[in-house]
C-alpha positions in Angstrom: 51.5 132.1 63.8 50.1 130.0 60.7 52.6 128.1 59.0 52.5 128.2 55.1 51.2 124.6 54.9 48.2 125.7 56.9 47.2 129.0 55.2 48.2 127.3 51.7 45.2 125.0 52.4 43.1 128.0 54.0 43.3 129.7 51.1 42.4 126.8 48.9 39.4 126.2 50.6 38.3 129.8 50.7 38.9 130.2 46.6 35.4 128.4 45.3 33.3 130.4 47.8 35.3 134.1 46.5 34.8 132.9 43.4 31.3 132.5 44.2 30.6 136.1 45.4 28.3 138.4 43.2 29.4 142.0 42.4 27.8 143.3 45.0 29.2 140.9 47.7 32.3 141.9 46.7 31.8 145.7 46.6 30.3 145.6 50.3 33.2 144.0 51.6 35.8 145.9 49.5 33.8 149.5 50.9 34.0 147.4 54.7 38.1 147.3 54.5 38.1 151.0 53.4 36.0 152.1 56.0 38.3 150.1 58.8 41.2 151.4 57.0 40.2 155.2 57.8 39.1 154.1 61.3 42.1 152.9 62.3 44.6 155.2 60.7 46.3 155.7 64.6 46.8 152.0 64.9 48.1 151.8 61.3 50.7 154.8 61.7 51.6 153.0 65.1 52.7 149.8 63.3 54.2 151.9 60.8 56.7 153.8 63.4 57.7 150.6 64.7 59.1 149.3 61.1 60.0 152.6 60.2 62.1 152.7 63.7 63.6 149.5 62.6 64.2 150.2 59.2 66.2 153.5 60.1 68.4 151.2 62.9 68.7 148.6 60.3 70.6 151.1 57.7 67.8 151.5 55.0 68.3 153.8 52.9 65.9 157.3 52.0 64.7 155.6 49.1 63.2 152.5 51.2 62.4 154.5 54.2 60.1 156.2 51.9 58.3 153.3 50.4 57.8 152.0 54.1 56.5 155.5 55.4 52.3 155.8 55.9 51.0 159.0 56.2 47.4 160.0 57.2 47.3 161.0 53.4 49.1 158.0 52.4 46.4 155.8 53.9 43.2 158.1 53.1 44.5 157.6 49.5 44.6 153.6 50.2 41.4 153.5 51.4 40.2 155.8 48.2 42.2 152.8 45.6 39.8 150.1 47.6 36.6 152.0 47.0 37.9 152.9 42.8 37.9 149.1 42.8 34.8 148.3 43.8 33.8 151.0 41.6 34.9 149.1 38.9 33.3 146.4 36.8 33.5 143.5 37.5 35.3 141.3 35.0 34.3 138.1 36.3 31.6 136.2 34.4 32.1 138.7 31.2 31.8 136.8 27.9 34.2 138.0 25.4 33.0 136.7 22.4 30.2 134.2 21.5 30.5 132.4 18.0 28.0 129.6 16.2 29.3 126.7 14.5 28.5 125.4 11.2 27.8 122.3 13.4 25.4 123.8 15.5 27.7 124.5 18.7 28.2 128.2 20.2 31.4 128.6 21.2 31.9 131.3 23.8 35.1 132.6 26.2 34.8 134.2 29.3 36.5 135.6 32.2 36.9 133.6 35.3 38.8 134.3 38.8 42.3 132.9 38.6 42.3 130.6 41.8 44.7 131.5 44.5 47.0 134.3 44.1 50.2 134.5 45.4 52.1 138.0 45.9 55.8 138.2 47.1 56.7 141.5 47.7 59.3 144.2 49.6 58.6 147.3 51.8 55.5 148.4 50.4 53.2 147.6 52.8 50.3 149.9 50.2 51.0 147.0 48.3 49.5 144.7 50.8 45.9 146.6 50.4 46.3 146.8 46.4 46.7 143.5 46.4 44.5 142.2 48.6 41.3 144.4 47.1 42.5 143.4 43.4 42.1 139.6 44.1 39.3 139.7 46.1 37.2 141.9 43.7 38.9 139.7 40.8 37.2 136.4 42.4 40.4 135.0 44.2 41.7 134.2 47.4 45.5 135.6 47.8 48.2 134.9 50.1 50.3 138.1 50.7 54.0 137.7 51.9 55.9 140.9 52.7 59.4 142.0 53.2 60.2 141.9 56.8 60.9 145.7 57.0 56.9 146.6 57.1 56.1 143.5 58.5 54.6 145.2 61.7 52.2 147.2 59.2 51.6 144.6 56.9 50.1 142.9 59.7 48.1 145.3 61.2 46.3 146.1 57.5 45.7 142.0 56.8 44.0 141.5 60.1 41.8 145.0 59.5 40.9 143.2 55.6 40.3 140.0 57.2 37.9 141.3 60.2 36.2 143.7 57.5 35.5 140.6 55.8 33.9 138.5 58.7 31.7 142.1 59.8 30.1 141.0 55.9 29.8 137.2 56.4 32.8 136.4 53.9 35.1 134.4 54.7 38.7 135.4 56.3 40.7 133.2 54.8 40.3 135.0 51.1 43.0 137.4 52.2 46.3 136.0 53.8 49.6 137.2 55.4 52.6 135.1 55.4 54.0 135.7 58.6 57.3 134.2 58.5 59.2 136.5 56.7 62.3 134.1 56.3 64.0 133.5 52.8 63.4 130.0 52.9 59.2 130.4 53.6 59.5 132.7 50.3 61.2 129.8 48.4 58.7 127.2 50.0 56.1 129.5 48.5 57.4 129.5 44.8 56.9 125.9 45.0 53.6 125.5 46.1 52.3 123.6 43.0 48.8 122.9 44.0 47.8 125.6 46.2 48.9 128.7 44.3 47.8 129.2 40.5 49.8 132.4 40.1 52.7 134.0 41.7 53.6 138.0 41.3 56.4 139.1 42.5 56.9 143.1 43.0 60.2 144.2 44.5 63.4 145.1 43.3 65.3 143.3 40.8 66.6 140.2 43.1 64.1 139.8 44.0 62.0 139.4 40.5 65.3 137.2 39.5 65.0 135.2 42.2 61.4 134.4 41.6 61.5 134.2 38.1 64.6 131.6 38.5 63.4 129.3 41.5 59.8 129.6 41.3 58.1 125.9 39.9 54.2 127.7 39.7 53.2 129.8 37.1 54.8 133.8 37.5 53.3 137.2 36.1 57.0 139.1 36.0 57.1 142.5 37.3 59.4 144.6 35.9 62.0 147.1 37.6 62.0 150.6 35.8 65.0 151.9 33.9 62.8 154.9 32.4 64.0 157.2 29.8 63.3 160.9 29.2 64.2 161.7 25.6 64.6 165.6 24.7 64.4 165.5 20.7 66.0 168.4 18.6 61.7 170.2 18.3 61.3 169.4 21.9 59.6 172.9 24.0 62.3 172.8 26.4 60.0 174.4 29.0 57.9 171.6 28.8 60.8 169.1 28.6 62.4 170.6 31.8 58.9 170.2 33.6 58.3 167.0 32.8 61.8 165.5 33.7 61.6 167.3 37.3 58.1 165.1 37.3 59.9 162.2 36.5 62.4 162.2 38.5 61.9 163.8 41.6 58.7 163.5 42.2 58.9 160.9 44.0 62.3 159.1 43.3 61.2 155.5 44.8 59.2 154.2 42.4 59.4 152.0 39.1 58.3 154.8 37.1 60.9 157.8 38.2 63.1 158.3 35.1 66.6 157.5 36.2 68.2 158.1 32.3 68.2 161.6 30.3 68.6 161.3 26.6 68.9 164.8 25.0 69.5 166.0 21.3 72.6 167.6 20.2 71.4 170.2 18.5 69.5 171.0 21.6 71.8 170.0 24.5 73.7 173.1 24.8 70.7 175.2 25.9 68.8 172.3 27.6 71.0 170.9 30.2 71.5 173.7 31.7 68.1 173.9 32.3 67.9 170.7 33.1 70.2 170.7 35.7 69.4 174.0 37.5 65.6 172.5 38.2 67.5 169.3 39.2 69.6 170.8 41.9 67.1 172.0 43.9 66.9 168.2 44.8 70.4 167.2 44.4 70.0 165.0 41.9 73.6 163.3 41.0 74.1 163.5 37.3 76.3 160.8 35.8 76.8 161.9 32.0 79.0 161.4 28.7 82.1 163.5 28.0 79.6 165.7 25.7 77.2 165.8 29.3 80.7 167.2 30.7 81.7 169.4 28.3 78.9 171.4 28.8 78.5 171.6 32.4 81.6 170.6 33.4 82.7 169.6 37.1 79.6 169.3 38.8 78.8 166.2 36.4 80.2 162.4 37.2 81.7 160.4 34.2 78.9 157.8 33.3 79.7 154.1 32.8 77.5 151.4 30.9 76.5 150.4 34.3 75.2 154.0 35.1 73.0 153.9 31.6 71.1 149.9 32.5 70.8 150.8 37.1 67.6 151.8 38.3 68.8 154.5 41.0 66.0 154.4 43.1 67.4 157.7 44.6 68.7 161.3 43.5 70.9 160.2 40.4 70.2 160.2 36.5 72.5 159.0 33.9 72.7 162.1 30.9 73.8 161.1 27.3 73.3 163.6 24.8 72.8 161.6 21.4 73.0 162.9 17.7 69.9 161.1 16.4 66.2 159.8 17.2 67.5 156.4 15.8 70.4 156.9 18.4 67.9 157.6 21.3 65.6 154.3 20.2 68.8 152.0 19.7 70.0 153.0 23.1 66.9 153.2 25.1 66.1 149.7 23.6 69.4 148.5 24.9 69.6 149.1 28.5 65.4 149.5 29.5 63.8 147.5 31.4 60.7 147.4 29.3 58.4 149.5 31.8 58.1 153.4 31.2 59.8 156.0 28.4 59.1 159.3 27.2 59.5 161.7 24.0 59.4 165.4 24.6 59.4 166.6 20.8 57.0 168.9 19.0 57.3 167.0 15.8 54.4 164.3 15.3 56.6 162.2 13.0 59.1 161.4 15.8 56.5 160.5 18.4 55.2 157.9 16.6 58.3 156.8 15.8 59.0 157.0 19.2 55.8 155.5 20.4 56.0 152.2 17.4 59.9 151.4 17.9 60.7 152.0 21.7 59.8 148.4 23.3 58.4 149.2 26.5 55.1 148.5 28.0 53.9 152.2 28.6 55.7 155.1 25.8 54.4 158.6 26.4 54.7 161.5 23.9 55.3 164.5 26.1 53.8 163.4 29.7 55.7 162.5 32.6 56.6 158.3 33.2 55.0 158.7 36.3 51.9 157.8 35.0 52.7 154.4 34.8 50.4 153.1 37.6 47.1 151.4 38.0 45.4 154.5 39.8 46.6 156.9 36.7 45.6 154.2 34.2 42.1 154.2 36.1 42.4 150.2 37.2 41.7 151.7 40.6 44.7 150.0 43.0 47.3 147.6 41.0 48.7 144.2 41.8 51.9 145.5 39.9 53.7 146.4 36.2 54.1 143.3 33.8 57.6 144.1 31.7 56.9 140.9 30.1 55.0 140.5 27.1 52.3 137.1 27.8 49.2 137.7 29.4 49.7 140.5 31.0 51.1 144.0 30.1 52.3 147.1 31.8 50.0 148.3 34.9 47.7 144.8 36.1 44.2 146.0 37.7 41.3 143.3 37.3 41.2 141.4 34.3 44.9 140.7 34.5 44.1 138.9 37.4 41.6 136.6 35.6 42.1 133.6 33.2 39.6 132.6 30.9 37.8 129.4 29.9 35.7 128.2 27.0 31.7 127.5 27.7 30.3 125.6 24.2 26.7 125.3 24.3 25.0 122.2 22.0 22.0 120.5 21.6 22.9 116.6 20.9 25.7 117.1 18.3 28.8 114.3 18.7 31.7 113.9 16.3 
């Protein structure tokens, strides 16, 4: 086992020559991991028992069970997000703009690989592939450090990427796995000034408060997902009902399930019933207002303020019906977490109201929040979804994971 000292510097030394690497460097060795990916889908799934064996004896619950689970589809459709990246341009090298002086000088910005990146992260071990291909193909070397619950996977994938990478010359050490899964290795590595020139995390919310608190390199913050669905007083409740059963049950897991119901008065009497029938075929929990109550009575749990700011992660929602648009923005804008919220209205003047006022980094007009995602967005894979507003904005694929620099070309001039 590599300590973090040692694969700190690995990956510091391995950064100039990614950076290096032409397009189609990159692309060979990103189509190489897919390939080995898809070979070795028995030895993945293998891994992937173990932690799920250990996650079950352990007490985790359905909702992190299902993160951790690979499937045969699960990893065919990892493979595929490794080949969409190398599909995709590459941002490295790009020159955004190019301007002339009166002096003479032309003043130019481009893209350029970010360094080393650094990824803290829970038990996702997809998230170990996305990453990996998104800061390789961006120019950088990463080192990857996983929650201990797929650590048994997240293994077995970095030392496929890695061998994938030596079968095309490159060299290993652009992709690293922190082994030590301890809380103290994942505060050594939020202060590894020097090495790392980013740090992500993408986890649940201690975790992204933990980072963002303790960390002393720079942090891209990824946001957890308290996402709205809004059913205005024009809304096609057909529509509205498919759409929230999208949201929220599809795969309840994920940043980008809807875990809060907002619906119009003038439409709540008709809708929630609705709403709740295509619900129960899940049993999905609903934790509503007095008004929620009234009209379905019993089968609905009094919500609290802490019901309309959680992120469930599992078969709840929080219903309030609301009087107002204005009513739906102030209180969306109060307890979201910035990531993903929907209007489902018929009236063009509300959704871009909607779309302008709700503070959020992705606002959909009548389409389910699960879209929120790099593959949807077509960034191929994703390193993550920014909820904060510098750099780096909603669902990060490539040129999120580049900086930029300034190239001034002269021909003698000095001030």
């Amino acid at each position: 086992m590599r300590d973090l000292q040692t694969i700190a510097e690995s990956a510091r030394s391995a950064k100039q020559a990614v950076a290096r690497l032409g397009a189609s460097e990159k692309n060979r060795a990103l189509e190489a991991i897919a390939a080995a990916l898809e070979q070795h889908t028995d030895a993945i799934l293998s891994a992937n028992a173990e932690d799920i064996a250990q996650g079950r004896n352990t007490g985790l619950n359905d909702g992190l069970i299902d993160r951790l689970t690979l499937t045969p589809a699960r990893i065919a459709g990892i493979a595929q997000g490794v080949r969409q990246v190398a599909a995709l341009d590459d941002p490295v090298g790009e020159v955004l703009w190019m301007k002339t002086r009166p002096n003479g000088l032309r003043i130019g910005k481009k893209r350029v690989p970010m360094g080393v990146i650094g990824i803290i992260y829970e038990a996702r071990p997809n998230v170990t592939v996305d990453a990996a291909a998104l800061c390789f193909k961006a120019g950088s070397a990463c080192i990857l450090r996983g929650g201990k619950e797929a650590f048994r996977t997240s293994q077995c994938l970095t030392q496929l990427m890695r061998t994938a990478l030596v079968s095309c010359g490159l060299p290993e050490n652009a992709i690293n796995l922190v082994e030590d899964t301890s809380r103290e290795t994942a505060n050594q590595m939020m202060r590894l000034n020097g090495y790392l020139d980013v740090l992500i995390p993408r986890g649940g919310a201690g975790l992204i408060r933990t980072v963002v608190a303790h960390a002393t390199v720079p942090v891209i913050e990824t946001g957890t997902g308290n996402c709205h669905i809004y059913v205005d007083a024009s809304a096609d409740l057909t529509k509205a009902t498919a759409i929230l059963k999208n949201a929220k049950c599809q795969r309840v897991s994920v940043c980008n399930a809807a875990e809060s119901l907002l619906v119009h008065t003038d439409v709540a009497p008709r809708f929630l019933p609705m709403a709740a029938e295509a619900l129960a075929s899940d049993q999905v929990r609903l934790h509503g207002c007095p008004r929620t109550r009234d009209i379905l009575g019993g089968l609905v749990l009094p919500a609290t303020e802490e019901d309309y700011a959680r992120e469930y992660l599992d078969y709840e929602i929080s219903v309030k019906v609301v009087d107002s648009l204005d009513e739906a923005i102030s209180h969306i804008n109060t307890y979201n977490t910035g990531h993903s919220e929907c209007i489902v209205t018929e009236s063009y003047t509300a959704a871009e109201r909607f779309l302008d006022e709700v503070d959020a980094a992705a606002v959909y007009a009548n389409a389910s929040t699960r879209f929120t995602d790099g593959f949807e967005f077509g960034f191929g894979a994703e390193i993550g979804i920014s909820t904060q507003k510098l750099h780096a904005r909603g669902p990060m694929g490539l040129e999120a994971l580049t900086s930029t620099k300034y190239i001034i070309y002269g021909n003698g001039q000095t001030r």
